[in-house]
KOLMARDREN-595006 format. One record per residue: residue in three letters; x, y, z of N, C-alpha, C in turn; residue number from 1. Coordinates in Angstrom, 3 decimals, always signed. Layout:
BEGIN
['ALA' [X Y Z] [X Y Z] [X Y Z] NUM]
...
***
This chain:
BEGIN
['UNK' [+123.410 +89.807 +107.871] [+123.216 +88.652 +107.033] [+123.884 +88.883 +105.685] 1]
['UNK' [+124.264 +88.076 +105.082] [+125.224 +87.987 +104.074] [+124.273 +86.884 +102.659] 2]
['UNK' [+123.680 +86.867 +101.568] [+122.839 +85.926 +101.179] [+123.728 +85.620 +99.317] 3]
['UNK' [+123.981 +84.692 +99.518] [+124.145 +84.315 +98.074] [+123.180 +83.727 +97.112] 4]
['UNK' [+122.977 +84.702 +96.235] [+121.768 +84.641 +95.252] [+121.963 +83.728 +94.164] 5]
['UNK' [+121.694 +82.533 +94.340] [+121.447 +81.639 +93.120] [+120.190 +81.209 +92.076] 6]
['UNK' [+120.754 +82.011 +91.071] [+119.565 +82.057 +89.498] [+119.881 +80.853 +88.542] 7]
['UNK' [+119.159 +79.837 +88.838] [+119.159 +78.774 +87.738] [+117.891 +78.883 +86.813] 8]
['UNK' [+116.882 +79.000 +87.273] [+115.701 +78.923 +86.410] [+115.610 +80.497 +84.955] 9]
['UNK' [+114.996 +79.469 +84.186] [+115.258 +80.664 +82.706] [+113.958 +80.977 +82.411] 10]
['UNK' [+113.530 +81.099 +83.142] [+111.601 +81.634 +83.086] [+111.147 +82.813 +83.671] 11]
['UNK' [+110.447 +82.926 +84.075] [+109.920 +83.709 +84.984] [+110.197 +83.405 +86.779] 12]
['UNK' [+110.219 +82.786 +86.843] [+110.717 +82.184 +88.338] [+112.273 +82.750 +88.920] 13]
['UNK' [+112.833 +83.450 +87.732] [+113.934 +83.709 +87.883] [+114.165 +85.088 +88.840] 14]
['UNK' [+113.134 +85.950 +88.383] [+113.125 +87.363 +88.473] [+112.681 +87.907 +89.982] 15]
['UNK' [+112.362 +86.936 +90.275] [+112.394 +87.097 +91.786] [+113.987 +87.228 +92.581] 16]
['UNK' [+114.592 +86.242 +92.226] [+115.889 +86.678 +92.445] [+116.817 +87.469 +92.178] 17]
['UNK' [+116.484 +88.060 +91.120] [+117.227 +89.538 +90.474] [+116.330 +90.716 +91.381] 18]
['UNK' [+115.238 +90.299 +91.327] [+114.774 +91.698 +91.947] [+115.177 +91.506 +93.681] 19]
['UNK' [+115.535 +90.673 +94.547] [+115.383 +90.862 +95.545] [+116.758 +91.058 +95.957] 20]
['UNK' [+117.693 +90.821 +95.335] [+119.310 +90.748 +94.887] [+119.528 +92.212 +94.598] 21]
['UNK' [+118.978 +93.070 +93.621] [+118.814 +94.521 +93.343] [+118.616 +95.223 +94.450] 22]
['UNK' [+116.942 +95.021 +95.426] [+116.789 +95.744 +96.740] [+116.722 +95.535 +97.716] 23]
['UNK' [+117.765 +94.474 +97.931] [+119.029 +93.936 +98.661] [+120.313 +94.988 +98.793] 24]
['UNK' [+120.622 +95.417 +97.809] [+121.641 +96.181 +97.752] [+121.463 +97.314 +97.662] 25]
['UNK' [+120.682 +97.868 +96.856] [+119.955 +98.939 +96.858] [+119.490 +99.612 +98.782] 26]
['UNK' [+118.760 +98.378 +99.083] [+118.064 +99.234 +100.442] [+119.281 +98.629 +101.564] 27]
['UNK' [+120.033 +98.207 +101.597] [+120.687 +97.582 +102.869] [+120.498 +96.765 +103.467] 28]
['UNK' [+119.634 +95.527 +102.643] [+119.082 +94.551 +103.586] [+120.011 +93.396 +103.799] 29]
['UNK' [+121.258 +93.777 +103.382] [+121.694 +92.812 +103.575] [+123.372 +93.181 +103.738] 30]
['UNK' [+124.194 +92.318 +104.602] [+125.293 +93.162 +104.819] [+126.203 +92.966 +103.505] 31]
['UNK' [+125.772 +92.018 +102.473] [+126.350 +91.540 +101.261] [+125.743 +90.533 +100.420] 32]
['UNK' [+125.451 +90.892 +98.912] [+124.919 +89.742 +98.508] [+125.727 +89.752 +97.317] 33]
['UNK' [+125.566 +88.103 +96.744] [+126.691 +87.877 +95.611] [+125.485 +87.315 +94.941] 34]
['UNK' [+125.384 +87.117 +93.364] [+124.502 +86.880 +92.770] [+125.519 +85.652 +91.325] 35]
['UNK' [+125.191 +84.587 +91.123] [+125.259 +83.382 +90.778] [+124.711 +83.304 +89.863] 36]
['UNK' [+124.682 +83.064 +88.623] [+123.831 +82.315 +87.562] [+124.752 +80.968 +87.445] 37]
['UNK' [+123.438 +79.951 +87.829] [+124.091 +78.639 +87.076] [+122.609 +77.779 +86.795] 38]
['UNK' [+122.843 +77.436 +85.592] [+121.669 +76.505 +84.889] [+121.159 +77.143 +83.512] 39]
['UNK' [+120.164 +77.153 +83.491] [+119.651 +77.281 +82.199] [+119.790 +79.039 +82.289] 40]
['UNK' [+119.459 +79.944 +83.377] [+119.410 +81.383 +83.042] [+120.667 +81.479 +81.946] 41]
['UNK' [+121.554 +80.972 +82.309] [+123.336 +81.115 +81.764] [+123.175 +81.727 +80.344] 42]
['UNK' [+122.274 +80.306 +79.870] [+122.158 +80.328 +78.252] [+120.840 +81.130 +77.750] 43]
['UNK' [+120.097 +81.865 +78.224] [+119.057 +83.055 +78.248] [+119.601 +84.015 +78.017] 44]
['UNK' [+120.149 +83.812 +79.258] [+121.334 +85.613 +79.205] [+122.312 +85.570 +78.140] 45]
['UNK' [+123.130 +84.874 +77.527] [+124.008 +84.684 +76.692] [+122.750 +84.798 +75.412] 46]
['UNK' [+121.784 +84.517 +75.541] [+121.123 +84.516 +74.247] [+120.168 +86.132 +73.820] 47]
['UNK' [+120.594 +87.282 +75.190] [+119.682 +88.541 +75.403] [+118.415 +88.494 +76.001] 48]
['UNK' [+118.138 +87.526 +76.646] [+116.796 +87.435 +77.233] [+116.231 +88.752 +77.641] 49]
['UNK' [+115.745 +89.406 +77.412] [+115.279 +91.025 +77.629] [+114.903 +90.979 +79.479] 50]
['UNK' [+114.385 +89.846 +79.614] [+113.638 +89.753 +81.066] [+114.416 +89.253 +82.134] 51]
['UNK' [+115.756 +89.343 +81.739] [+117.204 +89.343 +82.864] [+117.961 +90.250 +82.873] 52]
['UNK' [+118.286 +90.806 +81.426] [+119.480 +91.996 +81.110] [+118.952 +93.095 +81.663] 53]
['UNK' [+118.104 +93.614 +81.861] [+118.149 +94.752 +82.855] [+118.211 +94.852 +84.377] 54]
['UNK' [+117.990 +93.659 +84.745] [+118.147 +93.335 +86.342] [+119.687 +93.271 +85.879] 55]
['UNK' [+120.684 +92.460 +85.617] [+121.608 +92.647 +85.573] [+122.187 +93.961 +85.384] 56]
['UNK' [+122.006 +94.842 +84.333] [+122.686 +96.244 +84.628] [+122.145 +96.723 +85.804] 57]
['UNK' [+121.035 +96.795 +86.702] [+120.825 +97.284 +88.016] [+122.144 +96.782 +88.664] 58]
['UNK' [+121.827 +95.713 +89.037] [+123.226 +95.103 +89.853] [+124.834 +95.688 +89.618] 59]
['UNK' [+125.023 +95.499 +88.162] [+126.120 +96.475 +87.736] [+126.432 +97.781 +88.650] 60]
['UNK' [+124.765 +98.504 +88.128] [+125.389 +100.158 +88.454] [+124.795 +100.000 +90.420] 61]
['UNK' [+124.802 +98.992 +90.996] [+125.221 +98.637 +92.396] [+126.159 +98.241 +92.580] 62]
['UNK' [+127.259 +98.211 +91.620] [+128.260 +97.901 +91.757] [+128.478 +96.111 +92.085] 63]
['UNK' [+127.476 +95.396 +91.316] [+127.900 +94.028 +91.526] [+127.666 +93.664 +90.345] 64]
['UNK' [+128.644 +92.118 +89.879] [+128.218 +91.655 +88.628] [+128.162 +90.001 +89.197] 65]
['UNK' [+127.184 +89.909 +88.271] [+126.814 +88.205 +88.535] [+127.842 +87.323 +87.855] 66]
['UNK' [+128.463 +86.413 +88.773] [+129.303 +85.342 +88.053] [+128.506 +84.377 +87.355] 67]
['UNK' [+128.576 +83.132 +86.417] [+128.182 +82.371 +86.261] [+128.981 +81.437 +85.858] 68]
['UNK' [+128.510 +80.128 +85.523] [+129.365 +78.670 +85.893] [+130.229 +78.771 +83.875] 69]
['UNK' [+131.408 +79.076 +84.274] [+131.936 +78.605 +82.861] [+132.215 +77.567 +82.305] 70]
['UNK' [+132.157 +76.610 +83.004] [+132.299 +75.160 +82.340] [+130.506 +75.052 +81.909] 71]
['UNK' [+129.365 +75.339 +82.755] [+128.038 +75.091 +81.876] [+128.021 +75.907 +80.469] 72]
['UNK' [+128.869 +77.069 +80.608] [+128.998 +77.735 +78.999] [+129.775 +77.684 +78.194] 73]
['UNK' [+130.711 +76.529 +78.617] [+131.924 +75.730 +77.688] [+130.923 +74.693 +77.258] 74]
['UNK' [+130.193 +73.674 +77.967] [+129.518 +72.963 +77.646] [+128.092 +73.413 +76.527] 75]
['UNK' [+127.871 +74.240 +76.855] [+126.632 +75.149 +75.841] [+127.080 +75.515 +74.592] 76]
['UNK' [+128.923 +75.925 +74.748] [+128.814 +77.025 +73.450] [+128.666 +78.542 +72.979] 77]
['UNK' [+128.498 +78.735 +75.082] [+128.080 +80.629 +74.855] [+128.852 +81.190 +75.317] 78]
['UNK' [+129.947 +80.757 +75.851] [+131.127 +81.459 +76.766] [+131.213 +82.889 +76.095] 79]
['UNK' [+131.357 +83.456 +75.075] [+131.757 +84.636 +74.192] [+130.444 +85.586 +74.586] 80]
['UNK' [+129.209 +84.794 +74.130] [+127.960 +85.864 +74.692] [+128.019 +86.294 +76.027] 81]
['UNK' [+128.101 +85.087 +76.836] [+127.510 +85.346 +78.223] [+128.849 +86.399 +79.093] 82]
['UNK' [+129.858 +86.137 +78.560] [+130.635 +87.010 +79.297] [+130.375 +88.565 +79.122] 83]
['UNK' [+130.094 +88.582 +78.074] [+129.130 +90.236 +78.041] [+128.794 +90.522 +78.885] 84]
['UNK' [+127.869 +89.507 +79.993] [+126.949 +90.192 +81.148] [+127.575 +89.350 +82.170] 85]
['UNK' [+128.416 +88.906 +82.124] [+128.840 +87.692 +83.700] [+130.021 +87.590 +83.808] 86]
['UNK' [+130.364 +87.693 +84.867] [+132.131 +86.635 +85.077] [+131.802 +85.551 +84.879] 87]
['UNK' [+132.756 +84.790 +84.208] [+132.976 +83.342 +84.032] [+133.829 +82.803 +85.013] 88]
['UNK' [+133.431 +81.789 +86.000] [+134.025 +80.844 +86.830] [+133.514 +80.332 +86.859] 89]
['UNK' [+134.408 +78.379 +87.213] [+134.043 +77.157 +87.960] [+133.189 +77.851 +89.073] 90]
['UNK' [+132.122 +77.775 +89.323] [+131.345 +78.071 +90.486] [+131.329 +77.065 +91.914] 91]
['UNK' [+131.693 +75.953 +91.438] [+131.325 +74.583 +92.559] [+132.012 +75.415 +93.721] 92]
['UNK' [+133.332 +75.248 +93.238] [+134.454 +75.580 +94.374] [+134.008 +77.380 +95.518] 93]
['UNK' [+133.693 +78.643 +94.117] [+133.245 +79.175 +94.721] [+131.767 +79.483 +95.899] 94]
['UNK' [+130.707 +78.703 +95.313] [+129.823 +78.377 +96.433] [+129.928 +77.725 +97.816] 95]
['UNK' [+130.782 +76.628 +97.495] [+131.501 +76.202 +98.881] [+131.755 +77.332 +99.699] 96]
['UNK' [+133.182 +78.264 +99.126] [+133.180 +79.107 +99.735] [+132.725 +80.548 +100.350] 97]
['UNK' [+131.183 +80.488 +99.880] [+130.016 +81.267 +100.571] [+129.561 +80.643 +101.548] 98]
['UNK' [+129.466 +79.358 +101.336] [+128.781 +78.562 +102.449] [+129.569 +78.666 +103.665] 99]
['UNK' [+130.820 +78.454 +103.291] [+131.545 +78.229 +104.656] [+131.544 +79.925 +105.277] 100]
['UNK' [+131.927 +80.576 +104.217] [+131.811 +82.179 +105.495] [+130.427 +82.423 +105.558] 101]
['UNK' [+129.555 +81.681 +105.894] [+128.241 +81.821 +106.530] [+126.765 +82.231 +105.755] 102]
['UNK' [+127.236 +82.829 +104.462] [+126.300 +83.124 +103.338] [+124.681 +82.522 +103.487] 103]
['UNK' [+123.679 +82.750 +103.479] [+122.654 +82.483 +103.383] [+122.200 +81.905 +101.769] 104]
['UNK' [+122.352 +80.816 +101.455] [+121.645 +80.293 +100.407] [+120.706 +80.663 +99.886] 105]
['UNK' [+120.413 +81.493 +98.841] [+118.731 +81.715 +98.138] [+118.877 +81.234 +96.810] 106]
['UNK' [+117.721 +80.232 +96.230] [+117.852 +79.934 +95.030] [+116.219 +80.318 +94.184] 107]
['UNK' [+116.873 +80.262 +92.607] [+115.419 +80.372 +91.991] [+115.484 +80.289 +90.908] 108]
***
């Protein structure tokens, strides 16, 4: 199984998906996971949210980094912060193309 991890929520609701995205990769549960920020996390993380930035360096030193939507952080104003912790891409186009190579959708 292959699962693409999508983090929109900037709360607590979020951290479920960082953590399962982490031991996901961590334990092998998955033959690949890609991890997504698009929505409000974007502008959290661009702002240091303490209660994302370390799930994100996990992922890092797993050797993955979370993309997130650069036109929502052209539109925000944080493009400069958030790239600190994210690739910046149009995401639309790239989710499509999880979907189509079979990716398992997870959102939160």
């Amino acid at each position: 199984m292959k699962a693409l991890v999508i983090i929109s929520s900037a709360d607590d609701r979020a951290l479920p998906g960082f953590m399962w995205a982490v031991n996901a990769l961590k334990y092998g549960w998955a033959e690949d996971v890609e991890v997504i920020l698009f929505g409000p996390v974007e502008e959290a993380v661009a702002n240091r949210d303490e209660r994302f930035l370390p799930w994100i360096e996990k992922l890092r030193e797993l050797g993955k980094s979370p993309v997130a939507c650069k036109r929502l952080a052209e539109m925000g104003n944080f493009e400069a912060p958030l790239k600190e912790h994210a690739r910046l891409e149009y995401v639309g186009k790239i989710i499509a193309g999880y979907l189509e190579r079979g990716y398992v959708p997870m959102t939160f």
